[in-house]
C-alpha positions as CSV (number, residue, x, y, z in Angstrom):
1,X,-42.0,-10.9,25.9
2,X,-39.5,-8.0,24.2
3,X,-36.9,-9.4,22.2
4,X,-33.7,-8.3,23.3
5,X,-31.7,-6.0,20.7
6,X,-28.0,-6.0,20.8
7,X,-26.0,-2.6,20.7
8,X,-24.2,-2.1,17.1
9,X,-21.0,-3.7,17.0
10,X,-22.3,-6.5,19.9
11,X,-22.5,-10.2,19.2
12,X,-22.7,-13.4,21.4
13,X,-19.1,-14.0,21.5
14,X,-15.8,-12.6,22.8
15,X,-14.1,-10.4,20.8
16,X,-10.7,-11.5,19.9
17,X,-9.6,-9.1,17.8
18,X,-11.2,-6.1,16.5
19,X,-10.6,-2.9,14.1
20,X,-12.3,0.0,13.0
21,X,-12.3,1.4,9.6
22,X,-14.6,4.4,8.4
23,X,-17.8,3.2,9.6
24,X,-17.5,-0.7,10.0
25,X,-16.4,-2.7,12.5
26,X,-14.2,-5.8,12.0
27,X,-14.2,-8.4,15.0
28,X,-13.0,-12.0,14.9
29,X,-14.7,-13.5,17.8
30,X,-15.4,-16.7,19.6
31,X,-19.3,-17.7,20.4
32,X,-19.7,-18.2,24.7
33,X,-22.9,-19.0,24.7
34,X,-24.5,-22.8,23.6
35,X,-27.1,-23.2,21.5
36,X,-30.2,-23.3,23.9
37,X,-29.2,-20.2,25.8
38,X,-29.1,-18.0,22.5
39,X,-32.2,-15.9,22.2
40,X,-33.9,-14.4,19.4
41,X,-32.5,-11.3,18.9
42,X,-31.5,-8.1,16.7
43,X,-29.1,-5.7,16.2
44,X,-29.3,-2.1,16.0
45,X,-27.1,-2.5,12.8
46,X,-26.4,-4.5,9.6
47,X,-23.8,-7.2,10.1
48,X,-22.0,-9.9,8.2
49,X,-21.2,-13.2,9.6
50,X,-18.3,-15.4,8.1
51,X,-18.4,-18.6,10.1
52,X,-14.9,-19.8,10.5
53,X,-16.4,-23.4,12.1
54,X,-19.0,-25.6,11.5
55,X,-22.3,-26.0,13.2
56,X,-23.7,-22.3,11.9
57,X,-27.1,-22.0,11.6
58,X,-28.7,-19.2,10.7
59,X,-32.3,-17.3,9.2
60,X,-30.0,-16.5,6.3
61,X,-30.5,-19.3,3.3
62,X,-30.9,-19.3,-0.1
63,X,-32.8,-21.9,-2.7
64,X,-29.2,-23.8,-2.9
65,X,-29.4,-24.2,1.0
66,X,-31.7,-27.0,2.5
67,X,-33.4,-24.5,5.7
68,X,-32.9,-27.6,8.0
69,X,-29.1,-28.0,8.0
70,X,-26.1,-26.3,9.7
71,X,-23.6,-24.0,7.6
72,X,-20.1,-25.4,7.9
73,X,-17.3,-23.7,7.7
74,X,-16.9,-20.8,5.5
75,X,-20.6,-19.6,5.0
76,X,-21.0,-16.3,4.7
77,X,-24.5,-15.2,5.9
78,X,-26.2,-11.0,5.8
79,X,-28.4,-9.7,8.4
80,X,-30.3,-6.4,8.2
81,X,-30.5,-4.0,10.8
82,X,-33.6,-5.1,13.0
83,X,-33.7,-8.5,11.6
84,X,-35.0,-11.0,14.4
85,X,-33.1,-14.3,14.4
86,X,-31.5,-16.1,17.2
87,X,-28.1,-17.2,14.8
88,X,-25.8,-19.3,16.8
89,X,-23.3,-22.4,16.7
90,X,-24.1,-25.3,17.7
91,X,-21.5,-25.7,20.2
92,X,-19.6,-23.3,22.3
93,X,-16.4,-22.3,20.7
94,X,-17.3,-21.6,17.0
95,X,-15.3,-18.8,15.7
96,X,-16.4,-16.1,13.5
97,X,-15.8,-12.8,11.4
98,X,-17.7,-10.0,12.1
99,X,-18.9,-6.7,10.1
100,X,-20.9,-4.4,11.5
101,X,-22.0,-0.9,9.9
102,X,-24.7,1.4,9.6
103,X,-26.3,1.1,6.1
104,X,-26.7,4.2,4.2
105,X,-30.1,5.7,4.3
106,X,-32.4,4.6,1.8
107,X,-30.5,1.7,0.6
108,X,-32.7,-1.6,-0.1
109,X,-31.2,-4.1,2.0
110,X,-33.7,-7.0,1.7
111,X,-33.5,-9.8,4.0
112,X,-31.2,-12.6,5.4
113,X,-29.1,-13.9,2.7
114,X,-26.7,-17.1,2.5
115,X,-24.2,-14.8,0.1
116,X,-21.7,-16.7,-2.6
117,X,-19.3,-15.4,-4.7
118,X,-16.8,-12.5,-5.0
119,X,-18.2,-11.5,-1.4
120,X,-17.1,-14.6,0.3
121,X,-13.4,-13.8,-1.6
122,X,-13.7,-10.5,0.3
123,X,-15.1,-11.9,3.7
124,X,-11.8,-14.7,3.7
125,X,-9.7,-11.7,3.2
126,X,-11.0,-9.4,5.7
127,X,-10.0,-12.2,8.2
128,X,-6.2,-11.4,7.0
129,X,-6.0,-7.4,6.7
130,X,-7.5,-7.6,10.5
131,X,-5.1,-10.0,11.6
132,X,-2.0,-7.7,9.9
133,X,-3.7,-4.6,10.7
134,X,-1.3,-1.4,11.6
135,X,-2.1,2.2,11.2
136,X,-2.7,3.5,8.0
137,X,-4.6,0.1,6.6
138,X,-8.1,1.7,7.4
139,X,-8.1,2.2,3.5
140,X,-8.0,-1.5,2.8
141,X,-10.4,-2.8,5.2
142,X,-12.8,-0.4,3.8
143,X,-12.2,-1.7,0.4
144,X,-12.9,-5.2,1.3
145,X,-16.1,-4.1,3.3
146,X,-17.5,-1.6,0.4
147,X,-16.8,-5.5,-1.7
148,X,-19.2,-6.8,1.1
149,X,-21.8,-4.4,1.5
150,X,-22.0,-3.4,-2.4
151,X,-23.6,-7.3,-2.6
152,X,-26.2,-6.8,-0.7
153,X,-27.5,-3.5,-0.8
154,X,-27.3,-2.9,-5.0
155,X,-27.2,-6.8,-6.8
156,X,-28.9,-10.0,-6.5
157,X,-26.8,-12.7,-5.7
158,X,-28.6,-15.6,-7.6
159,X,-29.5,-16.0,-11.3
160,X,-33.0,-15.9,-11.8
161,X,-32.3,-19.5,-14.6
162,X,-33.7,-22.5,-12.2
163,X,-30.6,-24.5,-11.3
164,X,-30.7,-28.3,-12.2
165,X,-31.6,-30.7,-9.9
166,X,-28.1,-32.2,-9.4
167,X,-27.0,-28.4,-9.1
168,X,-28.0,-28.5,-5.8
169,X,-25.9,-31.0,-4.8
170,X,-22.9,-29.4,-6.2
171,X,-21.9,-27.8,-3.1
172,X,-22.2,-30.3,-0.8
173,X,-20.1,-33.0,-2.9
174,X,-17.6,-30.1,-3.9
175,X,-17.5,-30.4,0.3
176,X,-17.3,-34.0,0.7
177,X,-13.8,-34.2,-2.0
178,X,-12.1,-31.4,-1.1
179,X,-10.1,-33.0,1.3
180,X,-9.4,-35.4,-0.7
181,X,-5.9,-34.9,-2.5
182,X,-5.8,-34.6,-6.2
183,X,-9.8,-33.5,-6.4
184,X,-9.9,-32.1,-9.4
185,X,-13.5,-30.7,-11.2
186,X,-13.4,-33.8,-13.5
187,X,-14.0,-36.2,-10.1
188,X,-16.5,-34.1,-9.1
189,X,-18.6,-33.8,-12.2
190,X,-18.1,-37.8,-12.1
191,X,-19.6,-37.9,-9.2
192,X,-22.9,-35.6,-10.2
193,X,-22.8,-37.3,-13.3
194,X,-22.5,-34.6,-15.5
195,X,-20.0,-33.7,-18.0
196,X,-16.9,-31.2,-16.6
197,X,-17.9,-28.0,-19.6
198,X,-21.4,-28.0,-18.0
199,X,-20.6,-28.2,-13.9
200,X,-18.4,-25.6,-14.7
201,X,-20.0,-23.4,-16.7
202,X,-23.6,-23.8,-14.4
203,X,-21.7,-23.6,-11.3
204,X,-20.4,-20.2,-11.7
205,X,-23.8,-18.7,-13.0
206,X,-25.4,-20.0,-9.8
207,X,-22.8,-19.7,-7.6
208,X,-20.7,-16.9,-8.8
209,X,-17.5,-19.0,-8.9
210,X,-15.7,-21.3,-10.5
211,X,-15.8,-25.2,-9.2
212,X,-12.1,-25.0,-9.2
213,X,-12.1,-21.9,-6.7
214,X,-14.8,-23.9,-4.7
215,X,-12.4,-26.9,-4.1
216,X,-9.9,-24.7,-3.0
217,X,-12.0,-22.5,-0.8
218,X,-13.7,-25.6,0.9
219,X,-10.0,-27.2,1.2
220,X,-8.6,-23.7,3.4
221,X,-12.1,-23.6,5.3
222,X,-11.7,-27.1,6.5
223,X,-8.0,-26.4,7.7
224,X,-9.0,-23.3,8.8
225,X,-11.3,-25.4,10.9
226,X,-9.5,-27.6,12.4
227,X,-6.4,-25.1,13.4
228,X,-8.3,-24.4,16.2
229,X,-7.3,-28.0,17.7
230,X,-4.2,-27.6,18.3
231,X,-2.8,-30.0,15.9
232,X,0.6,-30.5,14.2
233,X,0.4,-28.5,10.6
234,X,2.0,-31.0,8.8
235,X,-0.5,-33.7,10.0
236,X,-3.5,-30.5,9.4
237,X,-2.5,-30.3,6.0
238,X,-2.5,-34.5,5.2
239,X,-6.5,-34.2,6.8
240,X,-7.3,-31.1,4.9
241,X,-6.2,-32.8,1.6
242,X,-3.1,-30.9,0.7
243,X,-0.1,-32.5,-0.8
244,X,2.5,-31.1,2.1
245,X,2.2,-28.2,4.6
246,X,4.3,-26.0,1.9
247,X,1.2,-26.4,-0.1
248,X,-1.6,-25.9,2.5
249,X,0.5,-22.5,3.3
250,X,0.1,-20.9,-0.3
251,X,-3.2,-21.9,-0.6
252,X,-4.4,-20.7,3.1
253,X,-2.5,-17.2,2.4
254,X,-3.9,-16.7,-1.0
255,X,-7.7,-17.1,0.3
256,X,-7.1,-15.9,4.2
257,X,-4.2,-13.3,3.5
258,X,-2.1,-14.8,6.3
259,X,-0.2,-18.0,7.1
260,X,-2.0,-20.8,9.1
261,X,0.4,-19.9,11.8
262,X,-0.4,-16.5,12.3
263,X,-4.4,-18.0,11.9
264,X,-4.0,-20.4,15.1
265,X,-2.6,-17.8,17.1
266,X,-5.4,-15.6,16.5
267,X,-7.5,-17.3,18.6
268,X,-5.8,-18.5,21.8
């Protein structure tokens, strides 16, 4: 049986908003279609996939990433032109950043990848400079795209050094505190039992970052997250583990580029 393959710039979801800047293709969309009704597919282009819910799963992993487990929100994932994969959420509804372009000719674009890092800064970004996008901002959307594609098609995104064993649980715990007011890198290394100086200094060889910029990042993707629900801000921001809604709103604009506001209107 052929495997269907989507036209560039087409994805399982409805486009809620989208922009064009020299060559790539910015959408924030919403998935329509559950789980068992995505197909494996392909796209006639390279695309990026920022999942702005949880439930992602995807071809795209890494060695940090157990192959059996659902992104949540804020994964960041690369596809190569002609890749088959049938990526999806789990439920219908999950929103999601989309960047579409045509790689240049020639250039090594490997395969899936679960990408970390500066290119997830540029990826939460994006998601703000299409939401404020007016005429003339082309040049900034292609910026934060070259960020994006300049990942994937020249460097590695992993050090070649094995992570420890309690590395790979980093992440995930970094997930589990971050709503959690007052985390601080201290609790967490308490809780991997390691000392601070080393989680921080082997968590951003492996992962590009510092743990510090990981709490926050996990902190805006989980009220990013629930936004989508509807409920009051100032009650978002207690869940999300911020100490007020004044502070959730600095943090969300630093790492989105907009106010959670302007965010939840995005998508209704």
């Amino acid at each position: 049986m052929s495997r269907r393959s989507l036209a560039p710039g087409e994805f399982f979801g409805e486009r809620s908003r989208g922009v064009l800047a020299h060559g790539y293709r910015i959408d924030l969309r919403i998935a329509t279609l559950p789980a068992e009704q995505v197909q494996t597919h392909s796209h006639e282009d390279a695309h990026f996939v920022l999942a702005l819910d949880g439930g992602y799963r995807s071809l795209a992993h890494d060695p940090m990433t157990p192959r059996d487990r659902a992104f949540g929100p804020g994964a960041l994932v690369w596809n190569p032109a002609g890749v088959e994969h049938r990526d999806c959420f789990d439920v219908v509804g999950g929103r999601f950043l989309a960047v579409s372009f045509t790689p240049p000719a020639g250039g090594a674009q490997g395969g899936p990848l679960r990408l970390r890092g500066r290119p997830e800064v540029a990826a939460r970004r994006l998601v703000g400079a299409a939401a404020r996008f007016a005429p003339g901002d082309e040049l900034i959307l292609q910026g934060l795209a070259l960020d994006l594609s300049g990942a994937v098609l020249s460097a590695e995104e992993l050090d070649e050094d094995p992570a420890p064993e309690w590395m790979w649980r980093a992440r995930e715990v970094i997930g589990d505190l971050a709503t959690r007011p007052g985390t601080e890198v201290r609790g967490v290394a308490a809780e991997l039992g390691v000392h601070p100086v080393s989680l921080a200094r082997r968590y951003r060889r492996h992962y590009r970052q510092s743990p510090t910029a990981a709490i926050r990042q996990a902190r805006a993707d989980r009220a990013a997250s629930l936004m989508a629900r509807g409920a009051d801000l100032a009650a978002l921001a207690d869940e999300a583990g911020y100490a007020d809604q004044s502070h959730m709103t600095r943090e969300f604009v630093a790492i989105y580029g907009l106010t959670p506001g302007r965010y939840r209107a995005l998508f209704r």
